[in-house]
N, C-alpha and C positions, 0 to 999 in steps of 0.2 A: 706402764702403758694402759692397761684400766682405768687407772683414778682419770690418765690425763684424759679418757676414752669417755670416762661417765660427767666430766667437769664439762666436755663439748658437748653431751647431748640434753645434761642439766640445762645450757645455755642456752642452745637451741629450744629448748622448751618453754623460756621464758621470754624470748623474742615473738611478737603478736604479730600476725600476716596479715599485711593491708587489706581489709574489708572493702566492699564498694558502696557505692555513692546508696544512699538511702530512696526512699522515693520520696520528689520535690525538693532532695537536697544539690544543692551547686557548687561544683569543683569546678576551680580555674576560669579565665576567660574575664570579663569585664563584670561587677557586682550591679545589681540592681538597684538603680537609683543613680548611675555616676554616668554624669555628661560625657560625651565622646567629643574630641578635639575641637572639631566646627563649635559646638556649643561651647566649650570653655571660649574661643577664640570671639563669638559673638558679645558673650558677656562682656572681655575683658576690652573689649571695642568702642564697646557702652560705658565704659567706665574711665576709659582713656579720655575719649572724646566731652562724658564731664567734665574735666577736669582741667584740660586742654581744649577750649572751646573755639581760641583765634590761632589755634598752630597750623600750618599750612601743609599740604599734602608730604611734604618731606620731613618735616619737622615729627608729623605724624606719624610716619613709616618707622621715622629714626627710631623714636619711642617707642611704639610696639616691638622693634626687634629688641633693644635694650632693657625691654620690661623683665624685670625677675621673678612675675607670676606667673608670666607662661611658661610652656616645659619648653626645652632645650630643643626637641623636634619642631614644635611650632615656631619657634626664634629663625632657624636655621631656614624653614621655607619661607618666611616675612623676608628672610633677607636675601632670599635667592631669588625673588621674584622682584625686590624693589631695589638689589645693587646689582645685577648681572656682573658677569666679570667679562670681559672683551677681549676678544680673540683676535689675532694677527691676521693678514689675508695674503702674507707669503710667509716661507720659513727661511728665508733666508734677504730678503732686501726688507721684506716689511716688520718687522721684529718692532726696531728701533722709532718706526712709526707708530704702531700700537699702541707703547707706551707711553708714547705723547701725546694723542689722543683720549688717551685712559682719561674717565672724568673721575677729578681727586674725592675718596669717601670719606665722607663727612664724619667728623672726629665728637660732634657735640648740635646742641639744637642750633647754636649762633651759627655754625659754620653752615647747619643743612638750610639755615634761612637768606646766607648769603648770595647773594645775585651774582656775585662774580662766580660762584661753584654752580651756578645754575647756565651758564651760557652752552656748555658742551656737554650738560648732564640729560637734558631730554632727548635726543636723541639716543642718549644707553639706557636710560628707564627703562626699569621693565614695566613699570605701570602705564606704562604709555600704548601698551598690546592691548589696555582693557581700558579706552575712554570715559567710560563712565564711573571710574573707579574716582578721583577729584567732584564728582556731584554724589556721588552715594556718601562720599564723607564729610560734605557739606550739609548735606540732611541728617547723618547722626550725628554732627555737633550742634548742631540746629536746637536751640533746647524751647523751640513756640512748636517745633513739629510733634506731632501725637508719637506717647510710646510706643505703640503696634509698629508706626511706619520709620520709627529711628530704631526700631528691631527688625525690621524685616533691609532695612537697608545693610545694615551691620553683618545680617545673616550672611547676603550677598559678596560684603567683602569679603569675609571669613571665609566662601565656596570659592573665591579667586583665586585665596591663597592656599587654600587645602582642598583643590577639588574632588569631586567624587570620582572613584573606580580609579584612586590613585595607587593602591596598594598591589594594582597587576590583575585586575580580578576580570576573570573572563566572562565574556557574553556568549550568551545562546546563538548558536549558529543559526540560519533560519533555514528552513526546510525549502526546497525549490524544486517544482513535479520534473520528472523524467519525462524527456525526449520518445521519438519511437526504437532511442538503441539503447534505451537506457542509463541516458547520460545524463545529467544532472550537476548543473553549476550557475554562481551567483551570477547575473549580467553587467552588473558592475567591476567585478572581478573580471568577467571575459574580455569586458571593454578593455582596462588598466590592462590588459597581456596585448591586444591588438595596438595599441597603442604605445605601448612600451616598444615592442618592436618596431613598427613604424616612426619611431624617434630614434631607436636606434640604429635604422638604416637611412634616415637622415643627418645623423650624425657629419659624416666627413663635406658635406654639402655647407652647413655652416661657415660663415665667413668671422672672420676677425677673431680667432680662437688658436690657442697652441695646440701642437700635438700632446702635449702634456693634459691641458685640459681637454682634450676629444679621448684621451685617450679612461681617464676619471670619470667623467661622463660616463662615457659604452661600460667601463667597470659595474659600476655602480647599475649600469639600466641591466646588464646583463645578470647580476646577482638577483636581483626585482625579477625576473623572468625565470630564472628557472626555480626560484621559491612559489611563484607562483606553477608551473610546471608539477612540483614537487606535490603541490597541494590538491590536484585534481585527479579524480576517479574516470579509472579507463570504464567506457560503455563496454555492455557487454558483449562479450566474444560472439555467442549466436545469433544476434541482432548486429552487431557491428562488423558486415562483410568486406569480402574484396570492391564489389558493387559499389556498397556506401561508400569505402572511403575515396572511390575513384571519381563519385559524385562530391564531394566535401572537395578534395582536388579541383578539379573541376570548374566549380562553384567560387573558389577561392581566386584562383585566376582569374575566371571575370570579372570579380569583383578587384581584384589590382589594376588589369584594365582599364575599368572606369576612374580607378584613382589616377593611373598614368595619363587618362585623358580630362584631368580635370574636372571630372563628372560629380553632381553631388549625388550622392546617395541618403535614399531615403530611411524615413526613421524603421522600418520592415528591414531593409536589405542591413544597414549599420548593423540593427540584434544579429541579423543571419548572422554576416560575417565575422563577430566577434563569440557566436555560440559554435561557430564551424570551425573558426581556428581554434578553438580552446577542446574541443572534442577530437582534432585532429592532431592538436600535439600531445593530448593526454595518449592519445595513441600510439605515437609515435616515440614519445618519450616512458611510456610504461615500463612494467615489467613483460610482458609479452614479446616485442619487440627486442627487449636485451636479452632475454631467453634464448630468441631466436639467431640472436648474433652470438652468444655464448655457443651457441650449438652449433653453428658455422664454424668457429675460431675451435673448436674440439676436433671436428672430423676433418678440418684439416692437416692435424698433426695427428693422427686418430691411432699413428703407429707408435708413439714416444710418451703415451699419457700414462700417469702414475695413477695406481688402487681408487683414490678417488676420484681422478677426472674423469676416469672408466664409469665407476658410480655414476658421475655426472653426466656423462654422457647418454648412457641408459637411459636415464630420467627423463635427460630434455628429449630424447629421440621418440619416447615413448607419448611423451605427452605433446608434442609438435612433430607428429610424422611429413612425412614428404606428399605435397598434391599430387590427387591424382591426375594420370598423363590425361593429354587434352587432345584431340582430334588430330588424327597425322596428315601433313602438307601432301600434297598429290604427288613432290618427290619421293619421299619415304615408299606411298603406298606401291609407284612405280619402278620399285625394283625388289617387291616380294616374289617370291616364285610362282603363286597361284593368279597371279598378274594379269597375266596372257590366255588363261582359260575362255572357252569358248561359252561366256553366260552371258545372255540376252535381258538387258538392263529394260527392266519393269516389267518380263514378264519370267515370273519363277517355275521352274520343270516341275509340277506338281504332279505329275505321272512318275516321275523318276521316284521323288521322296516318300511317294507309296507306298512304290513297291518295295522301298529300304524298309519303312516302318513295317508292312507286312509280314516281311522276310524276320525281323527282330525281332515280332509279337507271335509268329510261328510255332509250333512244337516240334520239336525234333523229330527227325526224321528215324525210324527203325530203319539199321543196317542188313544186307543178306548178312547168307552163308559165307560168300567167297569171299567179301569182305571182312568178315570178322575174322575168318583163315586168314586174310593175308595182315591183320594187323595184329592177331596173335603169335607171340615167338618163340611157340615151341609148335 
């Protein structure tokens, strides 16, 4: 047990522990000096297109995906962007359609130059999304046009098929100043939510449509709506009253109103009403508001709750107590007992409340003799 004991710490002794990076030295990540995909794809554009100077837009495409100097990633989007694949538009009658229409891919350059594979092929192009995409490759096989402008064209293609911020990469959200309740949201965004829903309560008004599709439709508009929902910040509590939001209420109604009456509304009232509903369902759909129905749905079963609901209930009661009561109706106050008292409304007995306060600000009074005899009891 020793030897095997001193051979594992011999061991361990002679194993070296990763040091770290030096200063100006580079671990991982792309090396200095080596082109990133767009520029390989640029080059290799320029070098295509020498060499193939009378091949035609598909002939060209065909080549670049079947080039074996580009990497495999770059192949794969040349060709997802210039053979799409075509999709059915039923699943069950149009299948057998699809296919038929399928335009045949091109096995070879003879075939991509054929006219007969080209009758049903521009409509499935995908190059056909980017018009200018057949003249920018007329200019870099162009070999009278200047190097600068058969690179800067080739660049362009190469950004069609590898565009930027393709890798998922997020942009800066932009800052947008708060409201007076402190609410704060894109107007673009608030528009897309008013909008969204007023499409989605015109939905069944649509003519010439299945319930199948109305039904896909409202799907889809309704996931769009509460992601957006999901993504807005409730204004603040101390700023965002009962008040306000019976105003935003309100406000919202007249403005359906005018919708119902065909009214146009102005570029001022449009921001309103799409700043007023986005502030109004941020509200409505918050955490505040499910708080408050959590803590409804507790006290009403408030006899049968388990260790934690009790926790929970505590919590919510605590941090969302009950309003206070509000002015009692003239019934309530006409069947208190002191009701009927004989007090003359606006003018107050200020002789009376004197002589109380007198009496209570007073000093006691010293007792006799016979009194203190009769309240002593011996």
């Amino acid at each position: 047990m020793q030897l095997g004991s001193r051979l594992c710490s011999a061991t361990r002794s002679k194993i070296a522990m990763p040091r770290g990076s030096k200063p100006g030295e580079r671990r991982g990540g792309r090396q200095r000096a080596t082109p990133n995909k767009r520029t390989v794809l640029t080059e290799r554009i320029l070098v295509v297109a020498s060499c193939n100077s009378t091949a035609t837009r598909h002939e060209f495409l065909l080549i670049l995906a079947k080039d074996q100097a580009l990497p495999t990633d770059i192949r794969l989007a040349i060709a997802r962007k210039s053979f799409p694949a075509a999709t059915s538009r039923s699943l069950e009658s149009g299948t057998q359609k699809a296919f038929v229409s399928l335009p045949p891919i091109p096995q070879s350059v003879e075939d991509a130059s054929n006219p007969k594979l080209d009758r049903g092929r521009d409509a499935k192009m995908g190059p056909k999304a980017f018009p200018a995409l057949e003249l920018l490759l007329s200019i870099v096989q162009d070999s009278t046009v200047p190097p600068a402008q058969r690179h800067k064209a080739a660049s362009e293609v190469s950004e069609y098929f590898l565009p930027k911020y393709s890798g998922g990469r997020k942009l800066r959200r932009r800052k947008f100043p708060p409201d007076e309740c402190g609410f704060a949201v894109d107007p673009d965004l608030a528009r897309e939510l008013r909008d969204s829903k007023l499409r989605l309560a015109g939905l069944p008004l649509a003519k010439k449509i299945t319930p199948f599709t109305v039904a896909q439709r409202a799907s889809r508009i309704q996931t769009r709506i509460r992601t957006i929902q999901q993504s807005l910040r409730c204004p603040c509590p101390s700023r965002y009253s009962n008040t306000q939001i019976k105003l935003d209420v309100m406000r919202l109604n007249s403005f359906g109103l005018k919708r119902k009456h065909q009214e146009i509304l102005t570029l001022d009232e449009d921001l309103e009403e799409a700043h007023r509903m986005a502030r109004y369902d941020s509200y409505v759909y918050g955490p505040e508001v499910a708080a408050r129905r959590r803590l409804l749905a507790l006290s009403e079963r408030r006899n049968i709750l388990t260790p934690a609901e009790k926790a929970t209930f505590r919590c919510l009661a605590l941090l969302y107590p009950p309003p206070p009561p509000g002015p009692h109706s003239p019934e309530i106050l006409a069947q208190h007992p002191f009701h009927d008292l004989p007090i003359v409304e606006g003018e107050p007995n200020v002789a009376a409340s004197e002589a109380k306060r007198a009496e209570a600000t007073a000093p006691p009074v010293p007792l006799t003799a016979e009194q203190r005899a009769a309240l002593s009891p011996f």
